[in-house]
C-alpha positions as CSV (number, residue, x, y, z in Angstrom):
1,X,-28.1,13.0,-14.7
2,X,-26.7,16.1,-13.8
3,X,-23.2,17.2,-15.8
4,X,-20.8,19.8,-14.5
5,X,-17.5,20.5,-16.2
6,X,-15.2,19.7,-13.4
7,X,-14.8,15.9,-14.7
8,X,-14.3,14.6,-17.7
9,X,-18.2,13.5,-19.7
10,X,-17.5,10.3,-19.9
11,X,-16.5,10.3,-15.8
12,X,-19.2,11.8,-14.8
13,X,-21.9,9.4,-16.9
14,X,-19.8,6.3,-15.4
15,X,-19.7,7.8,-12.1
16,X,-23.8,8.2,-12.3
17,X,-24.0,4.6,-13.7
18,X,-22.0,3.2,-11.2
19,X,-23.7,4.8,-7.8
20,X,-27.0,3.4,-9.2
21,X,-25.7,0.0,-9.3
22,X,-24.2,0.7,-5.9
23,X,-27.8,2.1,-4.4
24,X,-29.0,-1.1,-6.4
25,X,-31.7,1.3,-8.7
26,X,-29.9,-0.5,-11.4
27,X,-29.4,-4.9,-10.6
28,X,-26.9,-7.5,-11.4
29,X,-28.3,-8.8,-14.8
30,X,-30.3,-5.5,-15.8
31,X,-29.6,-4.0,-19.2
32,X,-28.6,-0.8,-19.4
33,X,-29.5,1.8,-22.3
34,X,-27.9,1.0,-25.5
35,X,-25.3,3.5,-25.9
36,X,-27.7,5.6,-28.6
37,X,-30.0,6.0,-26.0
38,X,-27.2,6.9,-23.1
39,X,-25.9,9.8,-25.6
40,X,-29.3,11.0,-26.4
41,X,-30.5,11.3,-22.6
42,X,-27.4,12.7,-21.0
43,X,-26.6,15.5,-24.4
44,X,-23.2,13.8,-25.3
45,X,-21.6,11.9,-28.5
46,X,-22.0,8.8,-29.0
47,X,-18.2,8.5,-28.6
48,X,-18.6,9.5,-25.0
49,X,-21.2,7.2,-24.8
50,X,-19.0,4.6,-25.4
51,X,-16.0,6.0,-23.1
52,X,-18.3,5.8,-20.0
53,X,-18.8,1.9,-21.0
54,X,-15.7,1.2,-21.4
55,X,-15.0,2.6,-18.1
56,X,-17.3,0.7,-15.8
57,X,-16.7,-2.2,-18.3
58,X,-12.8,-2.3,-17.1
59,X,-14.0,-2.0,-13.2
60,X,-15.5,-5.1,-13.8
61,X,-19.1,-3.8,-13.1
62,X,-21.0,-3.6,-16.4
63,X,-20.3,-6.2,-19.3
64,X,-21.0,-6.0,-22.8
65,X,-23.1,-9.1,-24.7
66,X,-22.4,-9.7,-28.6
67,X,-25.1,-8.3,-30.1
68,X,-27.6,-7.8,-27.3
69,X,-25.9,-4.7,-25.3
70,X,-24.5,-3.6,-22.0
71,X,-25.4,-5.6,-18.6
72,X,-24.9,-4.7,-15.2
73,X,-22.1,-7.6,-13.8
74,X,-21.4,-6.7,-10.3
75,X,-22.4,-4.6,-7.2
76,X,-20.2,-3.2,-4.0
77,X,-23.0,-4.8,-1.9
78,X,-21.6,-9.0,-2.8
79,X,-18.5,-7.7,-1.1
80,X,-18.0,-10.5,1.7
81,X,-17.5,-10.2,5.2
82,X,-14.6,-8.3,6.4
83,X,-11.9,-9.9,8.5
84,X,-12.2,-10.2,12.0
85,X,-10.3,-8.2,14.2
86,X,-8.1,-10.9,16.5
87,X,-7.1,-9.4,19.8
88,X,-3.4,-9.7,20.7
89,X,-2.0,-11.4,23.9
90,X,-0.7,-8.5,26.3
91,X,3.3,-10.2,26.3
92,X,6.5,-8.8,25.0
93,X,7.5,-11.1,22.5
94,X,10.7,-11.9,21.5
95,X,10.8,-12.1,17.5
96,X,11.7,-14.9,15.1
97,X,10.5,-14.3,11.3
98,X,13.8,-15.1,9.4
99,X,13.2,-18.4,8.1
100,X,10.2,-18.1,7.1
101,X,10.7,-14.8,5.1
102,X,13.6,-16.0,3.7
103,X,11.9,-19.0,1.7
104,X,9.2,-16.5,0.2
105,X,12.1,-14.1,-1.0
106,X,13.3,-17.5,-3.3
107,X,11.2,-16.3,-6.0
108,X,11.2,-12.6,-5.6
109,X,12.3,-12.0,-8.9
110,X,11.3,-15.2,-10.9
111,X,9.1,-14.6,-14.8
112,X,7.7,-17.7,-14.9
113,X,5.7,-17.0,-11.2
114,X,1.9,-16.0,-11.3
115,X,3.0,-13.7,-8.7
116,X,0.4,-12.6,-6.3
117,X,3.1,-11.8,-3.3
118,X,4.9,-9.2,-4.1
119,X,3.8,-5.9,-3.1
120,X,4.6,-3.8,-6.2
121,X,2.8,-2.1,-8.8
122,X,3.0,-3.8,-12.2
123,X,5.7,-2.0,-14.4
124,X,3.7,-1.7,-17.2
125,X,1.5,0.9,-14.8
126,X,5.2,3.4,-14.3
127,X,6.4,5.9,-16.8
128,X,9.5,4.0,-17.7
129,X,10.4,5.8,-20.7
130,X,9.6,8.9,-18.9
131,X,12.3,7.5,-15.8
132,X,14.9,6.5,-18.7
133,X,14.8,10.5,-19.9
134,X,15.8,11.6,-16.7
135,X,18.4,9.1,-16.1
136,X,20.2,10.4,-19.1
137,X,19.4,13.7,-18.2
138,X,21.3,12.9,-15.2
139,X,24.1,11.0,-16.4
140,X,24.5,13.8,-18.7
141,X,24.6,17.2,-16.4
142,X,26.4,15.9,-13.5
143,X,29.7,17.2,-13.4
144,X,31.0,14.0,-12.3
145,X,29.0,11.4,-14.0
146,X,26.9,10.6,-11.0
147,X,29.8,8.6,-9.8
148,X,31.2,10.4,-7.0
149,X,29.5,9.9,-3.4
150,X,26.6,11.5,-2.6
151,X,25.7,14.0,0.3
152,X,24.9,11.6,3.2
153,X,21.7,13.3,4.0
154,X,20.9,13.3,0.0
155,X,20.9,14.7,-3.0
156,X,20.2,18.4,-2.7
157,X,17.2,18.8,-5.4
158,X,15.8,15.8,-4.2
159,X,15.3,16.6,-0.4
160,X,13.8,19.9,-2.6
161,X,11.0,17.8,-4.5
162,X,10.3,15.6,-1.3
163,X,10.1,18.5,0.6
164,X,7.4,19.7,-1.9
165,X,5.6,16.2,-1.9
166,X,4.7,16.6,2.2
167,X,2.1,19.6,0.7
168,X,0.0,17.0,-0.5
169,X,-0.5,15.8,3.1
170,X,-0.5,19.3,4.3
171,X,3.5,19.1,5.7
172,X,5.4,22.1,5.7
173,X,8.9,20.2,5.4
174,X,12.2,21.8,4.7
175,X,14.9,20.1,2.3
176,X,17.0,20.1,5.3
177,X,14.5,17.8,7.1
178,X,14.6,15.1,5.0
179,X,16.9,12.4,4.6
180,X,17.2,10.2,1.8
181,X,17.2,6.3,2.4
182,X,17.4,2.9,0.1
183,X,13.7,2.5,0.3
184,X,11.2,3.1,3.2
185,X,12.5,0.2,5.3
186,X,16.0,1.4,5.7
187,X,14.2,4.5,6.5
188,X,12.3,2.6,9.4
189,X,15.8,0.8,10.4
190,X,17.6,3.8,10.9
191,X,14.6,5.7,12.6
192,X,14.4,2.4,15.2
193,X,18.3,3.0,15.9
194,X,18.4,6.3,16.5
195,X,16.0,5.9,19.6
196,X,16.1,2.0,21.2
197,X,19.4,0.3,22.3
198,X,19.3,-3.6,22.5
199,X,16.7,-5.5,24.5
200,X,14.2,-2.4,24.2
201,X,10.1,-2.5,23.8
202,X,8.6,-1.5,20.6
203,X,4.7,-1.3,19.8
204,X,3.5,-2.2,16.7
205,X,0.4,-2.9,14.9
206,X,-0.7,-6.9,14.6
207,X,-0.8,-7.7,12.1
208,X,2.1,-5.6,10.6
209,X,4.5,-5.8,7.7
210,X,7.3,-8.4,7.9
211,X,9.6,-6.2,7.1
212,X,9.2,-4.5,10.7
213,X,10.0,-7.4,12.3
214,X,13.0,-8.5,10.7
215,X,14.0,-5.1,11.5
216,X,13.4,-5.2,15.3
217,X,14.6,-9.0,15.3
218,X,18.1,-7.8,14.0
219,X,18.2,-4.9,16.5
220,X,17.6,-7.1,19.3
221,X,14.7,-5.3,20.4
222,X,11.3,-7.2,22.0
223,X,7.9,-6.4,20.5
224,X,4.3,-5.5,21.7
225,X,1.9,-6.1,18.8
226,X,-1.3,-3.9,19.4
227,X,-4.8,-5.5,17.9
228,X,-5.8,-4.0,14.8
229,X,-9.4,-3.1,12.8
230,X,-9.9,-3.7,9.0
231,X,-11.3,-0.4,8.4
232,X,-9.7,1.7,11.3
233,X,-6.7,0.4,11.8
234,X,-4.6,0.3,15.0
235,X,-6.9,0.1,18.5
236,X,-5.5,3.1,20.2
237,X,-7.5,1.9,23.9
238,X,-5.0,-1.5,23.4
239,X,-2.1,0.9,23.0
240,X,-3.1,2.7,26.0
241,X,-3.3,-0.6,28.3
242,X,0.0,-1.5,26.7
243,X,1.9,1.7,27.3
244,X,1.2,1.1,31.1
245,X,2.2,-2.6,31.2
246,X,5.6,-2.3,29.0
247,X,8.2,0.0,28.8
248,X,7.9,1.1,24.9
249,X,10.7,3.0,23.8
250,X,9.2,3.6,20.7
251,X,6.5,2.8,18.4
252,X,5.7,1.6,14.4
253,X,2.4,2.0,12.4
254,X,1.2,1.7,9.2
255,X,-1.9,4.4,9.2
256,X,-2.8,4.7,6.0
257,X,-3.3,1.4,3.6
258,X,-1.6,-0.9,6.5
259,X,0.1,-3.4,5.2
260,X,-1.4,-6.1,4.9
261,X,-5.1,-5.5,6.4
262,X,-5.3,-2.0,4.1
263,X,-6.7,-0.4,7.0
264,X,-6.9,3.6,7.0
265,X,-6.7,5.4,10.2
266,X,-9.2,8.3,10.5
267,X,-7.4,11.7,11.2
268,X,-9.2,11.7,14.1
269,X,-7.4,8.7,15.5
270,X,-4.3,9.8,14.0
271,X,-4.5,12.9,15.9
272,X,-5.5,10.7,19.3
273,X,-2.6,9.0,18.6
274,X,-0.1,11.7,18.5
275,X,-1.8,13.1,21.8
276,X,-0.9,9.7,23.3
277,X,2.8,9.5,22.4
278,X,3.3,13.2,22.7
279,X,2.4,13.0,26.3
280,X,4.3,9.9,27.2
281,X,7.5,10.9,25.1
282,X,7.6,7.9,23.0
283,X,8.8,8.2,19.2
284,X,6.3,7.4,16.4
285,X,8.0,6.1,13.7
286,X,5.3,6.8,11.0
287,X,5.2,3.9,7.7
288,X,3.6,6.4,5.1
289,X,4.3,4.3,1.8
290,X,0.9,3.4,1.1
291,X,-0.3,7.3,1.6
292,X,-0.4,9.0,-1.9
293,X,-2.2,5.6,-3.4
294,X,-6.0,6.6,-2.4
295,X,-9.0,5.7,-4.2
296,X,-11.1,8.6,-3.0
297,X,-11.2,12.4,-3.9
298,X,-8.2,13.7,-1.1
299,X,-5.2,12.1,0.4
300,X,-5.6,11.3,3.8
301,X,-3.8,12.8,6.6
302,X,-0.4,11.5,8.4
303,X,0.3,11.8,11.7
304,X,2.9,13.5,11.5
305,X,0.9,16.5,10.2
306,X,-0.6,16.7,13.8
307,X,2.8,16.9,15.2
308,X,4.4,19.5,17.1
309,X,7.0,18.4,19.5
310,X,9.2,16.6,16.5
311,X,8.4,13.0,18.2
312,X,6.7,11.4,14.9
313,X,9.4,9.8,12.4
314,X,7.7,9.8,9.0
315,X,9.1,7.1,6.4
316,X,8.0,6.9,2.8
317,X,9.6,6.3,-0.5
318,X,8.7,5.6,-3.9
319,X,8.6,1.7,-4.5
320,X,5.4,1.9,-4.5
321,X,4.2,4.0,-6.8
322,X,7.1,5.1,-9.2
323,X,10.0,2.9,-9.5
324,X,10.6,-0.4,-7.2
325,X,14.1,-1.3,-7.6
326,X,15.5,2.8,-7.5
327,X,15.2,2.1,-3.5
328,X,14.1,5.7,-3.3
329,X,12.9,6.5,0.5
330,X,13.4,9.1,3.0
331,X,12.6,10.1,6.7
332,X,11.8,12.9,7.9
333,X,12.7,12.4,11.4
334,X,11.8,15.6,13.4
335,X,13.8,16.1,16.6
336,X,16.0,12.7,16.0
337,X,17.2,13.8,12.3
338,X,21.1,14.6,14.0
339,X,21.1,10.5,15.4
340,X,19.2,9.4,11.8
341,X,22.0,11.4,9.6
342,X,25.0,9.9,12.1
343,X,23.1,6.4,11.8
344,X,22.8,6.6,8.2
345,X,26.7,7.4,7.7
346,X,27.2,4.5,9.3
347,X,25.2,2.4,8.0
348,X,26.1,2.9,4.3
349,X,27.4,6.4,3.8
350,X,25.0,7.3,1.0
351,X,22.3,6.0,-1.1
352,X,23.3,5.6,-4.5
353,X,24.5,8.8,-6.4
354,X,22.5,8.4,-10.3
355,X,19.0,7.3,-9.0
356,X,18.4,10.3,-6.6
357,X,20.0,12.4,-9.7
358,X,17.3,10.5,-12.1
359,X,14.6,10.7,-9.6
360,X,15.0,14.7,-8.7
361,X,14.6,15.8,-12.7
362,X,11.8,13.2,-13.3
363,X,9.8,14.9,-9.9
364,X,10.5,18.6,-11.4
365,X,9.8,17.2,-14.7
366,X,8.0,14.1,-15.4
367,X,4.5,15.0,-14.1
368,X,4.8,12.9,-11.1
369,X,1.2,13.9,-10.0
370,X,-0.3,13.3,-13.3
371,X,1.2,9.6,-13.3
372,X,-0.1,9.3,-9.6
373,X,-3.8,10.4,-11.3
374,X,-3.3,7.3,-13.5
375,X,-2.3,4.9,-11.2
376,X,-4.8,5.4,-8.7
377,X,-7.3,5.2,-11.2
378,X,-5.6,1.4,-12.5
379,X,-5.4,-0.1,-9.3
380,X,-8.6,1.2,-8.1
381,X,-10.0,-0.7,-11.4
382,X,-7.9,-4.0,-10.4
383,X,-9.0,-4.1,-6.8
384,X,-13.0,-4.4,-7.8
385,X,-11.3,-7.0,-10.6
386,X,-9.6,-9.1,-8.0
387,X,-12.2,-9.1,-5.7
388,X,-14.9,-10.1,-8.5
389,X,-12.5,-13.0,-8.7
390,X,-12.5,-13.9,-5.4
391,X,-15.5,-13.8,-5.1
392,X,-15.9,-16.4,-8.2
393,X,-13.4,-18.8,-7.2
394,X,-13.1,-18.7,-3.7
395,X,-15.2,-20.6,-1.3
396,X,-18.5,-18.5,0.3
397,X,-16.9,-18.5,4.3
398,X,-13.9,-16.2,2.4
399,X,-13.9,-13.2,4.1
400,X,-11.8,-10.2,2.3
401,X,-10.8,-6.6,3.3
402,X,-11.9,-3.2,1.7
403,X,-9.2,-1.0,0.8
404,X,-9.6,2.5,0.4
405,X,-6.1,3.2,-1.6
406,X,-2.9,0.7,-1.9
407,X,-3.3,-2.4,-3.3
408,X,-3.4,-5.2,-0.9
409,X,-6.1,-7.3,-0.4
410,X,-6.2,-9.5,3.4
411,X,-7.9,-12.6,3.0
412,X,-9.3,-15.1,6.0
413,X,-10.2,-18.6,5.3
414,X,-11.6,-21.2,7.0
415,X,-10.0,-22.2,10.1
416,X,-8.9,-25.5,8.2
417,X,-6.5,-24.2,5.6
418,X,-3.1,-23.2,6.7
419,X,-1.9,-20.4,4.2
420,X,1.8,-21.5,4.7
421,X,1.1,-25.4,3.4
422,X,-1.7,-23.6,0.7
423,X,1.8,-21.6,-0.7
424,X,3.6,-24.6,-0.9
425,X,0.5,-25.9,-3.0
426,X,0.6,-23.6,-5.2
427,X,4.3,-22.6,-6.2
428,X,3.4,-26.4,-7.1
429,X,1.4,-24.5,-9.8
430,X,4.1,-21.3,-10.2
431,X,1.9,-19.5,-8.3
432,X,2.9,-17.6,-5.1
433,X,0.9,-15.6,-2.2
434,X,1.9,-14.8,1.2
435,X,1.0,-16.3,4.4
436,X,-0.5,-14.7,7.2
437,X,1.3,-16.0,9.6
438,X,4.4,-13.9,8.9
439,X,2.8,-10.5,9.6
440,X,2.5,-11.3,13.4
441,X,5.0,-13.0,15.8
442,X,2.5,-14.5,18.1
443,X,0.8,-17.5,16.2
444,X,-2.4,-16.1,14.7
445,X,-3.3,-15.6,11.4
446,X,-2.5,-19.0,9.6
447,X,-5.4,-19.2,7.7
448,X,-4.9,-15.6,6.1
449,X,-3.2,-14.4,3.4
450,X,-2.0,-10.9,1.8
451,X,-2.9,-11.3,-1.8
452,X,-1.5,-7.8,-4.1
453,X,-3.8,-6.6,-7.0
454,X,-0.8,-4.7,-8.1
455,X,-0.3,-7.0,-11.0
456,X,-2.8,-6.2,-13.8
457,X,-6.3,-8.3,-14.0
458,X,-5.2,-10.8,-16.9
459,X,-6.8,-13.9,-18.2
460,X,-3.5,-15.3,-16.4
461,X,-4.4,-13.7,-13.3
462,X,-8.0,-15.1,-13.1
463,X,-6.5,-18.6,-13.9
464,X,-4.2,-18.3,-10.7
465,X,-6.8,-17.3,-8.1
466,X,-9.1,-19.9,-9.7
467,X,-6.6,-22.3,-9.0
468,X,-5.6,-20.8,-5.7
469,X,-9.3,-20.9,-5.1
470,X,-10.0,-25.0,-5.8
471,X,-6.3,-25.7,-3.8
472,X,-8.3,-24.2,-1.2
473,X,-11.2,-26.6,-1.1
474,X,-9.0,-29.1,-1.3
475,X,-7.6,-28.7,1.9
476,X,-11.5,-28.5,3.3
């Protein structure tokens, strides 16, 4: 095994380890070299040795036997089959998502919930001491205590470090371009309202976060969902077809890590898509929460790198990967950012004054990108972890996405168990997942679910899904 010194030792042994189980030159149930053996053959300490074990041990792929050595556990190739692709009816739909919603947000915030529903990264994955510094820091150097008003548009040095973020997707942003929301959705809210009126068309992906559709049900707006891959995301032909039937005002996608298939959009489709809406004038609003959560080497594209006329709204925050209940978010909203500023002072003046404070010193400060390193690293770990127990306890017609970056899993079950009556099972149990049915107004989907590896894999974990998993073949 060839060594190079732009990784880690360690990495670069597990890495080696783990593309042979992958190319299946090392099998489920072979032994590997005892750890003398691996430090003798690849010129490292035995300390290293041990590190590259440890590694694949926590992916879940190798496993270590008391007194016998290191085995090889699992292999990319049991993956099941992917979820099918289920092609939308070509109808405007009116929407009508509230009550269902609103009896999965009863246990939001509930400790005593095994909670697989909840699409946040587990809080002992974020740098809270790191958050608390800056907070103080804040408190400390504002001239009024952080509890004046805040600009409308945001706070100054934060529009500055957001600004700075968009290089990372190859943006070239200006602090003046960004405005600061309460989280990504009130980002997508205000985008929506700055260019429909009431009773207007909007295309979205199917399926599609919830969220979107309580949105576009509270605006009064109708919606076209557009069929979506697994793997590629959003079919851009569909969206063609549709743009001739309907009159879309304005459009919503998820390209990279969709929630909840975890689809990612090539930048080739990306760029197709931006063609399409540049030359039919319709608005892009552009959900990029998911973006800066990839497995692989580089972060993928938006689409609103491949803009040029100002027509794609991009929305993102930092729920997802830094701090959850800060409701940091921002748009960037190209030619509409004078009707998303005017929207935004109506809608709630400003976003509060101390967390954008906090959250501006922790991004010039707090190593943002070496914490992003980290995390990507965990939940890459958790998703092999989660699907091992899948896998385990679900039955063998269970087909599962693939995600490349995120962390939601989309799971399709037999056409016998309804995911909304299975939830009901299991908060029986304290244990809660979401429904497919609620990421899609027209009725497909009830025998999916969104299941989030953000929590960490814990013996309490495995014990949920197993008992998700026999619930299931119960209702068989």
């Amino acid at each position: 095994m060839k060594l190079n010194g732009d990784d880690h030792l360690y990495m670069q042994v597990a890495n080696g380890l783990e593309k042979m189980i992958a190319e299946e030159v090392l099998l489920i149930g072979d032994k590997l070299p005892s750890v003398r053996i691996l430090s003798k053959e690849n010129g490292i300490s035995m300390g290293t040795a041990f590190q590259a074990y440890y590694h694949l041990e926590s992916k879940g792929l190798i496993e270590s036997r008391p007194k016998s050595g290191y085995y090889v556990r699992f292999n990319h190739k049991r993956f099941p089959a992917l979820p099918k692709m289920i092609p939308t009816d070509a109808l405007s739909h009116d929407v009508s998502v509230k009550e269902m919603i609103a009896s999965l947000y009863s246990d939001i915030s509930s400790t005593d919930v095994i909670n697989f529903a909840l699409a946040v990264p587990d809080s002992s994955l974020l740098p809270a001491a790191k958050i608390n510094k800056s907070v103080m820091y804040a408190i400390r150097n504002s001239k009024d205590h952080c509890i004046g008003y805040e600009h409308t548009q945001g706070n100054p040095e934060l529009r500055k470090q957001i600004a700075k973020l968009s290089f990372n997707w190859g943006g070239k942003i200006k602090p003046d371009e960004v405005v600061v929301t309460c989280g990504c959705l009130e980002a997508i809210t205000l985008c929506l309202k700055a260019v429909t009126k009431y009773g207007d068309t909007v295309a979205v992906e199917c399926p599609t976060y919830f969220g979107i559709f309580q949105a576009i049900e509270n605006m009064g707006l109708k919606v076209v969902e557009i069929s979506s891959d697994p793997v590629s995301g959003a079919d851009l032909d569909s969206f063609e077809k549709a743009i001739k039937k309907f009159p879309i005002k304005a459009c919503v996608f998820i390209p990279n890590y969709n929630n909840p298939m975890g689809s990612c959009m090539p930048d080739e489709q990306k760029k197709r898509l931006v063609s399409i809406i540049t030359k039919h004038n319709i608005p892009l609003i552009e959900d990029d929460i998911y973006g800066e959560l990839y497995f692989g080497k580089n972060r993928p594209r938006t689409c609103k790198y491949y803009d040029t006329k100002g027509l794609v709204m991009h929305c993102s925050s930092l729920s997802k990967s830094l701090t959850p209940g800060y409701r940091i978010g921002w748009a960037l909203p190209g030619k509409f950012t004078d009707e998303v500023k005017q929207m935004k002072r109506i809608h709630n003046i400003s976003c509060p004054n101390i967390t954008q404070a906090a959250i501006a010193h922790f991004l010039q400060h707090g190593r943002y990108e070496y914490h992003l390193k980290n995390l990507r690293k965990a939940l890459h770990t958790q998703s092999l972890r989660y699907m091992q127990a899948v896998i385990d306890h679900f039955p063998a017609d269970t087909k599962v996405s693939r995600p490349q970056g995120g962390f939601i899993l989309w799971i399709e079950l037999n056409k016998k168990v309804n995911t909304f009556k299975l939830r009901s099972e299991a908060m029986k149990h304290k244990i809660s997942i979401m429904p497919g049915r609620i990421f899609s107004v027209s009725a497909n989907y009830s025998n999916c679910m969104r299941l989030s590896f953000g929590k960490q894999f814990t013996e309490d974990t495995e014990y949920g899904l197993m008992v998700v998993g026999k619930l299931i073949r119960k209702m068989l």
